[in-house]
N, CA, C and O atoms as a Maestro MAE file, in Angstrom:
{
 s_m_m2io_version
 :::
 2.0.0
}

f_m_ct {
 s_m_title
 :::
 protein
 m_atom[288] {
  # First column is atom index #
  i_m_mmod_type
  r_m_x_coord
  r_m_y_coord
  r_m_z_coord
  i_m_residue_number
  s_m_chain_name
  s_m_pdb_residue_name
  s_m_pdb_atom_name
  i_m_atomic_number
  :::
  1 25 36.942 54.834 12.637 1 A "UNK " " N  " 7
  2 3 37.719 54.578 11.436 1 A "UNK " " CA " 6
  3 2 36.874 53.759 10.469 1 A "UNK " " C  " 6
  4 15 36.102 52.940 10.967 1 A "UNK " " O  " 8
  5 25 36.944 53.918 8.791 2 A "UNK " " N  " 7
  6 3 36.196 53.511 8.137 2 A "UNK " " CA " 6
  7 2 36.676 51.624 8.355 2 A "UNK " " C  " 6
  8 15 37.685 51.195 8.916 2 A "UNK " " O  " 8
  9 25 36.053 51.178 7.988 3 A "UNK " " N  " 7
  10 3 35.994 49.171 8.224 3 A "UNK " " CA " 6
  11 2 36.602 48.887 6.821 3 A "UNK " " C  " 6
  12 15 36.954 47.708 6.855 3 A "UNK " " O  " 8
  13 25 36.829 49.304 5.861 4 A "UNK " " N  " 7
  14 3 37.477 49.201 4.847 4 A "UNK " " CA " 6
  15 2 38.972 49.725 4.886 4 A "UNK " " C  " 6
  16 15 39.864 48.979 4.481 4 A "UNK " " O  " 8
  17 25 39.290 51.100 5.405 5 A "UNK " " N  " 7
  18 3 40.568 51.684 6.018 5 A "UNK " " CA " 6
  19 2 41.612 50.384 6.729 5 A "UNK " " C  " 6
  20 15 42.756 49.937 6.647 5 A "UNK " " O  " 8
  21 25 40.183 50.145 7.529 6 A "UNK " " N  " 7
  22 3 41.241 49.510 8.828 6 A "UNK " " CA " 6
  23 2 41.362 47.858 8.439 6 A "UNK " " C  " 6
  24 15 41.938 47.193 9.299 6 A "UNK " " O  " 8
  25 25 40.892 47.137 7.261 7 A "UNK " " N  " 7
  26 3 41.053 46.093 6.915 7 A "UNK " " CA " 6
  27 2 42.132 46.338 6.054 7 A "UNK " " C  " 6
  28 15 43.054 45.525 6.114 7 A "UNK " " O  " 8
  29 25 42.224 47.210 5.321 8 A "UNK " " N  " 7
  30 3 43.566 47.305 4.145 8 A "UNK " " CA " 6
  31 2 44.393 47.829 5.125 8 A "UNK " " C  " 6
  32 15 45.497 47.514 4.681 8 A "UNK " " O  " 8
  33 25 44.607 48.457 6.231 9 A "UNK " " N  " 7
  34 3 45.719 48.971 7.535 9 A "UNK " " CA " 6
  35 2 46.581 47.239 8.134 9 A "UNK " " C  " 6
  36 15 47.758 46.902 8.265 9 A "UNK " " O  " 8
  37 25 44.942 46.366 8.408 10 A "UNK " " N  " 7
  38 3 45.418 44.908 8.912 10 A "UNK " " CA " 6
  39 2 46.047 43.964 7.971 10 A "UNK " " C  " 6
  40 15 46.606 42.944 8.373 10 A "UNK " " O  " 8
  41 25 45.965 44.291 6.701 11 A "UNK " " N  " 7
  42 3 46.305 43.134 5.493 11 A "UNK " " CA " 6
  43 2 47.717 43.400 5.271 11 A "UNK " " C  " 6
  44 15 48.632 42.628 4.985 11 A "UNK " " O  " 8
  45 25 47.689 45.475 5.590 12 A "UNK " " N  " 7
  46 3 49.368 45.672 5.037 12 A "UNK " " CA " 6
  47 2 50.319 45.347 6.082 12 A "UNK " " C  " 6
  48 15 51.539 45.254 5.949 12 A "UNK " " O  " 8
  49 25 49.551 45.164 7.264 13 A "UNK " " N  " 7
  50 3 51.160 45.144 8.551 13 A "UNK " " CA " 6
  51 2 50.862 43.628 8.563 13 A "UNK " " C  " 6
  52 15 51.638 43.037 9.314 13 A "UNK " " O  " 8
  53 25 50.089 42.936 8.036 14 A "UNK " " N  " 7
  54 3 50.075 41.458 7.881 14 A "UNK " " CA " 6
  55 2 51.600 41.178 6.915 14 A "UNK " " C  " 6
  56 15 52.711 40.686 7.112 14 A "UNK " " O  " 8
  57 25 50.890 41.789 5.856 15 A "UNK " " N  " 7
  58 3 52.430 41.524 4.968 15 A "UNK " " CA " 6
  59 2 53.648 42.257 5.127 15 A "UNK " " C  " 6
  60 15 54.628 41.810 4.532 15 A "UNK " " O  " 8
  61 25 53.764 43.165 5.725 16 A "UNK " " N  " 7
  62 3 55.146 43.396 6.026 16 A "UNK " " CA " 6
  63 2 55.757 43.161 7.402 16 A "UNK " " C  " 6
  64 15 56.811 43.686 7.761 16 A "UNK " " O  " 8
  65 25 54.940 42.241 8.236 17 A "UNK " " N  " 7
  66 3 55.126 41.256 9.048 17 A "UNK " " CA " 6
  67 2 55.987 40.437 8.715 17 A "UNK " " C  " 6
  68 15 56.985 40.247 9.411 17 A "UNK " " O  " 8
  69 25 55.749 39.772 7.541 18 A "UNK " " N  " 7
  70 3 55.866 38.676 7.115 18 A "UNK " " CA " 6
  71 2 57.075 39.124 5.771 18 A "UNK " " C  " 6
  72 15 57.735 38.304 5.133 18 A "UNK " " O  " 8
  73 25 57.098 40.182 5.652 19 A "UNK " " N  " 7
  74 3 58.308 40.273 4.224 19 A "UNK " " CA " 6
  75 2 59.195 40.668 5.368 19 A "UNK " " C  " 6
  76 15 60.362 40.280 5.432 19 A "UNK " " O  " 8
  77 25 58.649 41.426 6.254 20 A "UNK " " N  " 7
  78 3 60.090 41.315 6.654 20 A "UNK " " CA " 6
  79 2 59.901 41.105 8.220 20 A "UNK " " C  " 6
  80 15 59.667 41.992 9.041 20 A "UNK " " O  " 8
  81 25 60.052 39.756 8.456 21 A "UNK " " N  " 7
  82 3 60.166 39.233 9.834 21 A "UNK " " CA " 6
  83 2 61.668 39.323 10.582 21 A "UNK " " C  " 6
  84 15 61.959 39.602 11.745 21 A "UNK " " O  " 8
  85 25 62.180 39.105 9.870 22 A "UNK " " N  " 7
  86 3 63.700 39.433 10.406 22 A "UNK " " CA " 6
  87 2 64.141 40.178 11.518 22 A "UNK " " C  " 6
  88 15 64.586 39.840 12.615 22 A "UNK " " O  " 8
  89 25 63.801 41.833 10.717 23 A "UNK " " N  " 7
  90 3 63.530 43.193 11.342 23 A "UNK " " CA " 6
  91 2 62.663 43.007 12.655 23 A "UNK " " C  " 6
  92 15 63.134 43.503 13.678 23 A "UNK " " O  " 8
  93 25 61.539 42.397 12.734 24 A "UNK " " N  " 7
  94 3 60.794 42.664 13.595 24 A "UNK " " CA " 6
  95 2 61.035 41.530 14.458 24 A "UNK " " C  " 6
  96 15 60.085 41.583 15.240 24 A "UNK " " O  " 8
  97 25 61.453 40.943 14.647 25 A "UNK " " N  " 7
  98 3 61.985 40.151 15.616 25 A "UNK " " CA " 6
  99 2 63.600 40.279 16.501 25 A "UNK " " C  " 6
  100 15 63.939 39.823 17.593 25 A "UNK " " O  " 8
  101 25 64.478 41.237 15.314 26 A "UNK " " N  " 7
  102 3 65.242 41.892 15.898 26 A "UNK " " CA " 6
  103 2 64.732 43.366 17.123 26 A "UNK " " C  " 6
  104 15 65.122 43.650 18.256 26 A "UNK " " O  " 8
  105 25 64.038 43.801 16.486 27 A "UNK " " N  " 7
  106 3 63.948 45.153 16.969 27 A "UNK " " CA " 6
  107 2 62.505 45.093 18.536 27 A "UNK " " C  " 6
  108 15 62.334 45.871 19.475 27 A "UNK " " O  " 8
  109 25 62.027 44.266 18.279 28 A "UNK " " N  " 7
  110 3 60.942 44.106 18.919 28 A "UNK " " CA " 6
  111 2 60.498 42.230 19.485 28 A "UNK " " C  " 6
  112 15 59.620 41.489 19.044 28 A "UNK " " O  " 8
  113 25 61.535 41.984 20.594 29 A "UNK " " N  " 7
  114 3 61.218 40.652 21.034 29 A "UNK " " CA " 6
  115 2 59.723 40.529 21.369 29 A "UNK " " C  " 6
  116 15 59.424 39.475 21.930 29 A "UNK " " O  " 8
  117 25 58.979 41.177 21.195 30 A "UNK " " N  " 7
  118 3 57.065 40.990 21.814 30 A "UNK " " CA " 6
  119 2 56.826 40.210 20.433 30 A "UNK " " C  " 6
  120 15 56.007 39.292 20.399 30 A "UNK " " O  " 8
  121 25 57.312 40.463 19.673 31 A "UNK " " N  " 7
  122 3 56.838 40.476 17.818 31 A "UNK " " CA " 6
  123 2 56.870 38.467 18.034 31 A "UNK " " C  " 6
  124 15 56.103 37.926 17.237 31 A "UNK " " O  " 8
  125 25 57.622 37.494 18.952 32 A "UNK " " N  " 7
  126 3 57.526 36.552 18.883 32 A "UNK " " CA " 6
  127 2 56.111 36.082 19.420 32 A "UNK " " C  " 6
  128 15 55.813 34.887 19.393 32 A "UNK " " O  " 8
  129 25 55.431 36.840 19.804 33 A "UNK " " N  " 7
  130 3 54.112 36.389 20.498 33 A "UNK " " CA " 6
  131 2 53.027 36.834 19.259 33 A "UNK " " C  " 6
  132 15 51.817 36.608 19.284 33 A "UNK " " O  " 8
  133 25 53.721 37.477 18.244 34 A "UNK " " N  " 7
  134 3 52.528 37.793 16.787 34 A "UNK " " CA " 6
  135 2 52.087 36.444 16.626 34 A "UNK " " C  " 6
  136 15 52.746 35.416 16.786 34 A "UNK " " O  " 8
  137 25 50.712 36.591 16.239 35 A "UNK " " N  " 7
  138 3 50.397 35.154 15.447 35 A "UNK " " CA " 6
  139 2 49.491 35.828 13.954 35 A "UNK " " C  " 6
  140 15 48.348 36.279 13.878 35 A "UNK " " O  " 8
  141 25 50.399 35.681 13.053 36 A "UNK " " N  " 7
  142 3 49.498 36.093 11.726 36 A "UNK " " CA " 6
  143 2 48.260 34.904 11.281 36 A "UNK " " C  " 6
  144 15 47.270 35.075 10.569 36 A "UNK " " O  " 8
  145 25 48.561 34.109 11.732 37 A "UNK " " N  " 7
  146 3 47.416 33.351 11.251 37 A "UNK " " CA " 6
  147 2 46.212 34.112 12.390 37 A "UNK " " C  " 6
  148 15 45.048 34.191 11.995 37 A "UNK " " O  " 8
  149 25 46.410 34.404 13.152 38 A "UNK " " N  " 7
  150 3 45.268 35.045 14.023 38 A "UNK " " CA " 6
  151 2 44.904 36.029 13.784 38 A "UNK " " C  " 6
  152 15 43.702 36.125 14.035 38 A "UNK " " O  " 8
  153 25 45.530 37.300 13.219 39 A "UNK " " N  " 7
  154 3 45.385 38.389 12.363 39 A "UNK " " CA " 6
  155 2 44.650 38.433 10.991 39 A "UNK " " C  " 6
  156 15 43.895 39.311 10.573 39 A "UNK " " O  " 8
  157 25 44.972 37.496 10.502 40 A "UNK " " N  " 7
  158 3 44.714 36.641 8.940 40 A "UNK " " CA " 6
  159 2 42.980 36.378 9.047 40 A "UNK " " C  " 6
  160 15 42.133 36.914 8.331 40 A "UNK " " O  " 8
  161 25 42.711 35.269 10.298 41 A "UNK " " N  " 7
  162 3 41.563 35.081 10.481 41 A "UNK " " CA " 6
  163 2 40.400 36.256 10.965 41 A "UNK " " C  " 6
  164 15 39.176 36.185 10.858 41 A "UNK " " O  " 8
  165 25 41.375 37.537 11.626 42 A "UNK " " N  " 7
  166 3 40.241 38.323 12.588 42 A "UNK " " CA " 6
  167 2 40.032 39.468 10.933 42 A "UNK " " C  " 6
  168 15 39.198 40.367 11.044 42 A "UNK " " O  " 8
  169 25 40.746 39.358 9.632 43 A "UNK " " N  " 7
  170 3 40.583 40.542 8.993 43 A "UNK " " CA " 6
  171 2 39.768 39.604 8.087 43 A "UNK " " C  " 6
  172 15 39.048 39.894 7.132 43 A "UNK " " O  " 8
  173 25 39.969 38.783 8.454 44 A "UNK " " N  " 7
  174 3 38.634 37.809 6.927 44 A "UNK " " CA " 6
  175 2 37.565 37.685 7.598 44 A "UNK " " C  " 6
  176 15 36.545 37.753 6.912 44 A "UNK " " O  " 8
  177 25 37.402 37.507 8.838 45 A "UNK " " N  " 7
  178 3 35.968 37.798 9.398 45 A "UNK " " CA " 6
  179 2 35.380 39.317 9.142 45 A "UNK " " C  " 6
  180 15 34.228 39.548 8.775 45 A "UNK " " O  " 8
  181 25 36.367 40.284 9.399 46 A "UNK " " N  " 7
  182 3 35.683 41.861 9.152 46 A "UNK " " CA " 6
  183 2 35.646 41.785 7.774 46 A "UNK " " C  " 6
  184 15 34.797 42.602 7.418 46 A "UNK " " O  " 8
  185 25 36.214 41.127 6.625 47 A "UNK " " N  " 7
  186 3 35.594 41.433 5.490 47 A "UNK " " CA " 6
  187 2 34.656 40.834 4.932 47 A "UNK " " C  " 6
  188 15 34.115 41.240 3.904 47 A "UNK " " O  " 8
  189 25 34.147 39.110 5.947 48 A "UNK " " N  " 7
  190 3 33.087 38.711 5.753 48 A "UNK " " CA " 6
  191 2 31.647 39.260 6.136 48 A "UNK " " C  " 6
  192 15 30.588 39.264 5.509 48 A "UNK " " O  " 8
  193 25 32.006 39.734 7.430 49 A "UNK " " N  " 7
  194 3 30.902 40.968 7.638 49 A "UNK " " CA " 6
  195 2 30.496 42.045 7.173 49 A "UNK " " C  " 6
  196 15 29.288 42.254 7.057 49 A "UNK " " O  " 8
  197 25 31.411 42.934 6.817 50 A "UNK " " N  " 7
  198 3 31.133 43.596 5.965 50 A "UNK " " CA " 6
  199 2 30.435 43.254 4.765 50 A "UNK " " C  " 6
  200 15 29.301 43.733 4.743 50 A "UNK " " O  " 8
  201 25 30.765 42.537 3.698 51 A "UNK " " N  " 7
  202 3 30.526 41.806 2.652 51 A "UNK " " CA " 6
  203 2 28.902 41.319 3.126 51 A "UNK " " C  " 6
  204 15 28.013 41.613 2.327 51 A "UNK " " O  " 8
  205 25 28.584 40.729 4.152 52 A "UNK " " N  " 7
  206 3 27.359 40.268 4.383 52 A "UNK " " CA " 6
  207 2 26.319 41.524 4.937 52 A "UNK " " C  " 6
  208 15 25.123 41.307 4.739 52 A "UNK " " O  " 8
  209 25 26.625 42.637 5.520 53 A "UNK " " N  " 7
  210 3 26.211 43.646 5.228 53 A "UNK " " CA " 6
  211 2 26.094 44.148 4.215 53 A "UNK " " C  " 6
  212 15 25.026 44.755 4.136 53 A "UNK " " O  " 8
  213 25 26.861 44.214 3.116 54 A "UNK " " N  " 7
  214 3 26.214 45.282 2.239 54 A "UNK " " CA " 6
  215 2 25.459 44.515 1.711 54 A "UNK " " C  " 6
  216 15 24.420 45.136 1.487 54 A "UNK " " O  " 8
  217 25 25.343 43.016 1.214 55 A "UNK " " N  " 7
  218 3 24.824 42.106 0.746 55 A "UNK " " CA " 6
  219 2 23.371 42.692 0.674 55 A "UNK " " C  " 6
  220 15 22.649 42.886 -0.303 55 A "UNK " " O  " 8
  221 25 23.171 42.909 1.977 56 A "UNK " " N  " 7
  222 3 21.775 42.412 2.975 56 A "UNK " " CA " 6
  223 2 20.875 44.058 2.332 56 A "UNK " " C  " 6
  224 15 19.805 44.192 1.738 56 A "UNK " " O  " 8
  225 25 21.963 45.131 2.822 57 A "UNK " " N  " 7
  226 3 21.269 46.220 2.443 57 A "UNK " " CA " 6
  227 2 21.139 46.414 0.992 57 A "UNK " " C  " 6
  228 15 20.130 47.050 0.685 57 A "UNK " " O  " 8
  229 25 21.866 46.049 0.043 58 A "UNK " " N  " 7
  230 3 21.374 45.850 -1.489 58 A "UNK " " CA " 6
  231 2 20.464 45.091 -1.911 58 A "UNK " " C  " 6
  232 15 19.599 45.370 -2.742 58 A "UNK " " O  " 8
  233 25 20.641 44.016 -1.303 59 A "UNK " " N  " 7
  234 3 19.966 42.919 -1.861 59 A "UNK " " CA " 6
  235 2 20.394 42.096 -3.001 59 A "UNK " " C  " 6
  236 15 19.724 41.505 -3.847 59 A "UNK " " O  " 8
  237 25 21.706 42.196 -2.823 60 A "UNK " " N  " 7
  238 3 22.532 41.202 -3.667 60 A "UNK " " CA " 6
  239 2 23.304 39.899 -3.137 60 A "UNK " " C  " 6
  240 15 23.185 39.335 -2.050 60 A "UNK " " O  " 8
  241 25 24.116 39.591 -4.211 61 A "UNK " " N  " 7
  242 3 24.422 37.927 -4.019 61 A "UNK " " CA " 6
  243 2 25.321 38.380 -3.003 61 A "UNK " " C  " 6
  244 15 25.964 39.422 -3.129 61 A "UNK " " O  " 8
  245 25 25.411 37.422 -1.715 62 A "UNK " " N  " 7
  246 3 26.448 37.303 -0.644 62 A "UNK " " CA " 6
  247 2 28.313 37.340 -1.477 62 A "UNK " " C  " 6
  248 15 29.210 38.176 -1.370 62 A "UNK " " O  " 8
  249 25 28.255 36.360 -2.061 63 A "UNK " " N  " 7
  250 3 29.269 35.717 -2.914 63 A "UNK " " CA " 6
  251 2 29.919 36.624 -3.954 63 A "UNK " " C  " 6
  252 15 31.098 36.536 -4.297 63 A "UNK " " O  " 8
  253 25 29.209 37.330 -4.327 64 A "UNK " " N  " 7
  254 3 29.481 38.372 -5.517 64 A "UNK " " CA " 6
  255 2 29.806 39.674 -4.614 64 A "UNK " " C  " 6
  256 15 30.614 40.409 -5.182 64 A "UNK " " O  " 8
  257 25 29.517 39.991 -3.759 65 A "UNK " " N  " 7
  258 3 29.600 41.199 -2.184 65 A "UNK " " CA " 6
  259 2 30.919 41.075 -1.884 65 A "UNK " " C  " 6
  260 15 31.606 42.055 -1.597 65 A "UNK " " O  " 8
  261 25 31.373 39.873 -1.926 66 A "UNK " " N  " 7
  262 3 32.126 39.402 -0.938 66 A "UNK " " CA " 6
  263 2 33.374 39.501 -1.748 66 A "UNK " " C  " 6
  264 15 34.280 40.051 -1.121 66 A "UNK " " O  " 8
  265 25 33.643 39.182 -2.790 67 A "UNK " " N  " 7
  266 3 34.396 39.664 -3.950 67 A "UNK " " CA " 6
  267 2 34.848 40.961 -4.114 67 A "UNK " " C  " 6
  268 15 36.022 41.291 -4.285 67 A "UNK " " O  " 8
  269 25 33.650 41.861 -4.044 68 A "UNK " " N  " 7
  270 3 34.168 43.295 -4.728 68 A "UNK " " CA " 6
  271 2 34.324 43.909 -3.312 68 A "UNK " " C  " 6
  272 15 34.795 45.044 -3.242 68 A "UNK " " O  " 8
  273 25 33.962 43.242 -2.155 69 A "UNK " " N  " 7
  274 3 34.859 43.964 -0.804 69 A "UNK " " CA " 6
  275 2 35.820 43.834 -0.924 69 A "UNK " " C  " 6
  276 15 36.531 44.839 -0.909 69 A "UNK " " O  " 8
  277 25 36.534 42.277 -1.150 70 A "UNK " " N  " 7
  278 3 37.903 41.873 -1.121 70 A "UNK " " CA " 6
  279 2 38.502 42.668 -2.310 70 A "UNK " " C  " 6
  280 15 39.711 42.761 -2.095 70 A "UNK " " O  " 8
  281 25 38.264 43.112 -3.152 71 A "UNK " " N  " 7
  282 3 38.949 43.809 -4.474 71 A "UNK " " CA " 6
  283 2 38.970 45.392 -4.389 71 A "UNK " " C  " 6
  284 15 39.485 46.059 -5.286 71 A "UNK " " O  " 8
  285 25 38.291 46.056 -3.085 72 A "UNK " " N  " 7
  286 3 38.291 47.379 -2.644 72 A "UNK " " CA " 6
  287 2 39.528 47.563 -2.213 72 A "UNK " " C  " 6
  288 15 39.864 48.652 -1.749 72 A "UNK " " O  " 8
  :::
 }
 m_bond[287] {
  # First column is bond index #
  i_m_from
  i_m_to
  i_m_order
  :::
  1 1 2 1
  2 2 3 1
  3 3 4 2
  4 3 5 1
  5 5 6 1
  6 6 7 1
  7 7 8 2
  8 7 9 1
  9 9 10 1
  10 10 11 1
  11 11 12 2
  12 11 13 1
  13 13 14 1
  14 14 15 1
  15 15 16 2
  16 15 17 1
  17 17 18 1
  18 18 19 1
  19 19 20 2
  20 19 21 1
  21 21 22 1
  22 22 23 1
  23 23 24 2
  24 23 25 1
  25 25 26 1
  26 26 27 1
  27 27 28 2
  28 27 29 1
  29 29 30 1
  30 30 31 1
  31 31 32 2
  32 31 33 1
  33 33 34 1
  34 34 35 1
  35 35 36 2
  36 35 37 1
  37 37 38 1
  38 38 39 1
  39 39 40 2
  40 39 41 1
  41 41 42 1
  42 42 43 1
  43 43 44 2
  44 43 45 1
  45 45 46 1
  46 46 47 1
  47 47 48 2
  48 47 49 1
  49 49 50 1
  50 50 51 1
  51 51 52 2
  52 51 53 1
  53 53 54 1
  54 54 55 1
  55 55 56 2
  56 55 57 1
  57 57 58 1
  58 58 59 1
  59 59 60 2
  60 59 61 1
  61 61 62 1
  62 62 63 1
  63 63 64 2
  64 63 65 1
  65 65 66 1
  66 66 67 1
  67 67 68 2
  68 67 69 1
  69 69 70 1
  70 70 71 1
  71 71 72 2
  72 71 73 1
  73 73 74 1
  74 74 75 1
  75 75 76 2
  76 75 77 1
  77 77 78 1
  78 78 79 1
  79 79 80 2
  80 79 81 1
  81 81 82 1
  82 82 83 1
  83 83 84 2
  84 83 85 1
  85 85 86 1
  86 86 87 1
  87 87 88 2
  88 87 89 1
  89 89 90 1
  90 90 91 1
  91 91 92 2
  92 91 93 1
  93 93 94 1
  94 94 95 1
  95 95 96 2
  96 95 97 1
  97 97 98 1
  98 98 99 1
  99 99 100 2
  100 99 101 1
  101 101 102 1
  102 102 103 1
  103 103 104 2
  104 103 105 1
  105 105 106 1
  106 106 107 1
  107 107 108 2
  108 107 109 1
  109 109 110 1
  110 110 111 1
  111 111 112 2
  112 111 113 1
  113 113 114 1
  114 114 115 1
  115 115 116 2
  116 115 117 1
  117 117 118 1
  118 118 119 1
  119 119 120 2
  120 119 121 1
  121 121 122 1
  122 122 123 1
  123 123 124 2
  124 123 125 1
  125 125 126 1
  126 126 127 1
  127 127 128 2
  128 127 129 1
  129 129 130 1
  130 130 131 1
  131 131 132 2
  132 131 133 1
  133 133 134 1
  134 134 135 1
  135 135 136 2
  136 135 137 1
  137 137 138 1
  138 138 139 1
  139 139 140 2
  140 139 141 1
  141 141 142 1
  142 142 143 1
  143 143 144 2
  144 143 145 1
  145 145 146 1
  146 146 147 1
  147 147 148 2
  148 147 149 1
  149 149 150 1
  150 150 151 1
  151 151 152 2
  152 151 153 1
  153 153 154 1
  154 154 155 1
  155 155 156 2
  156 155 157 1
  157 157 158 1
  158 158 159 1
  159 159 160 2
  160 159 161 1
  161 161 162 1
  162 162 163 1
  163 163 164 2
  164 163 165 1
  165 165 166 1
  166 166 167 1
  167 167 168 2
  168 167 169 1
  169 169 170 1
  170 170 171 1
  171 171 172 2
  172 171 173 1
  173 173 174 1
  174 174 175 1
  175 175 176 2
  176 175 177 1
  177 177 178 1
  178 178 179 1
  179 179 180 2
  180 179 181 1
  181 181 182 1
  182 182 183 1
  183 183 184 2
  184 183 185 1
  185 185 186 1
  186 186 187 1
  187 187 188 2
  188 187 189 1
  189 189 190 1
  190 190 191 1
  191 191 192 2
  192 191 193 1
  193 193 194 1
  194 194 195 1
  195 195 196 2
  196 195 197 1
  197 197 198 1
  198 198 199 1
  199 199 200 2
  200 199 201 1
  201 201 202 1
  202 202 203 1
  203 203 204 2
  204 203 205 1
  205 205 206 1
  206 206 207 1
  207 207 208 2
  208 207 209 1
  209 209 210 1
  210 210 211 1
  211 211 212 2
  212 211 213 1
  213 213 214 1
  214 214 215 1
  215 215 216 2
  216 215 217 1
  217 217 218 1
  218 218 219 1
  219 219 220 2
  220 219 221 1
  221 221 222 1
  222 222 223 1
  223 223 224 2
  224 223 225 1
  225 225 226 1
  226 226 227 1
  227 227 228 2
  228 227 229 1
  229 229 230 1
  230 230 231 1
  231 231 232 2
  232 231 233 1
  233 233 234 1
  234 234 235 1
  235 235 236 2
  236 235 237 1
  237 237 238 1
  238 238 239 1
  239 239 240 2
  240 239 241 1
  241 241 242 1
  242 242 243 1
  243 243 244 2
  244 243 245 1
  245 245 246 1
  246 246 247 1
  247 247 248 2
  248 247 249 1
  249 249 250 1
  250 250 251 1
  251 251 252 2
  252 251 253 1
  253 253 254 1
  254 254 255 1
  255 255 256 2
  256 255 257 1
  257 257 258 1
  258 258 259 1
  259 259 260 2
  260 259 261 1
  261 261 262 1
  262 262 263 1
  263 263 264 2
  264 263 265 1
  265 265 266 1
  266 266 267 1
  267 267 268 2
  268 267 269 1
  269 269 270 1
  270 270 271 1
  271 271 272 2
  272 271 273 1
  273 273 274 1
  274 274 275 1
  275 275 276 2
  276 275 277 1
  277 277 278 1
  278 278 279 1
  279 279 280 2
  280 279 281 1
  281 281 282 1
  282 282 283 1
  283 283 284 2
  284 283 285 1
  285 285 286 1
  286 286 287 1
  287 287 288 2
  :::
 }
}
């Protein structure tokens, strides 16, 4: 799966985790063992990597990479 796919796949069930927790704690008692802050952290690392990859193979600013990943 593309690493961009599956970071915008982790960001959206992040937020509708979270818009609607209600639901998912009704329907699915496992859903109390979610930890979004742990989700939160494992999709900002794949977009820091990423971001520091393409960096590396362009040869551009880390910081400025890291931006237009997050804005993909």
């Amino acid at each position: 799966m593309d690493i961009v796919k599956e970071i915008a796949g982790m960001k959206a069930e992040i937020l509708d985790r979270l818009s609607n927790w209600g639901r998912y704690a009704e329907l699915d008692p496992s859903s109390s063992n979610y930890n979004e802050e742990e989700e939160t952290n494992k999709c900002e690392a794949m977009t820091k990597e990423l971001a520091m990859s393409r960096a590396r193979e362009s040869n551009l600013d880390y910081e400025t990479t890291l931006l237009q990943v997050k804005l993909e």
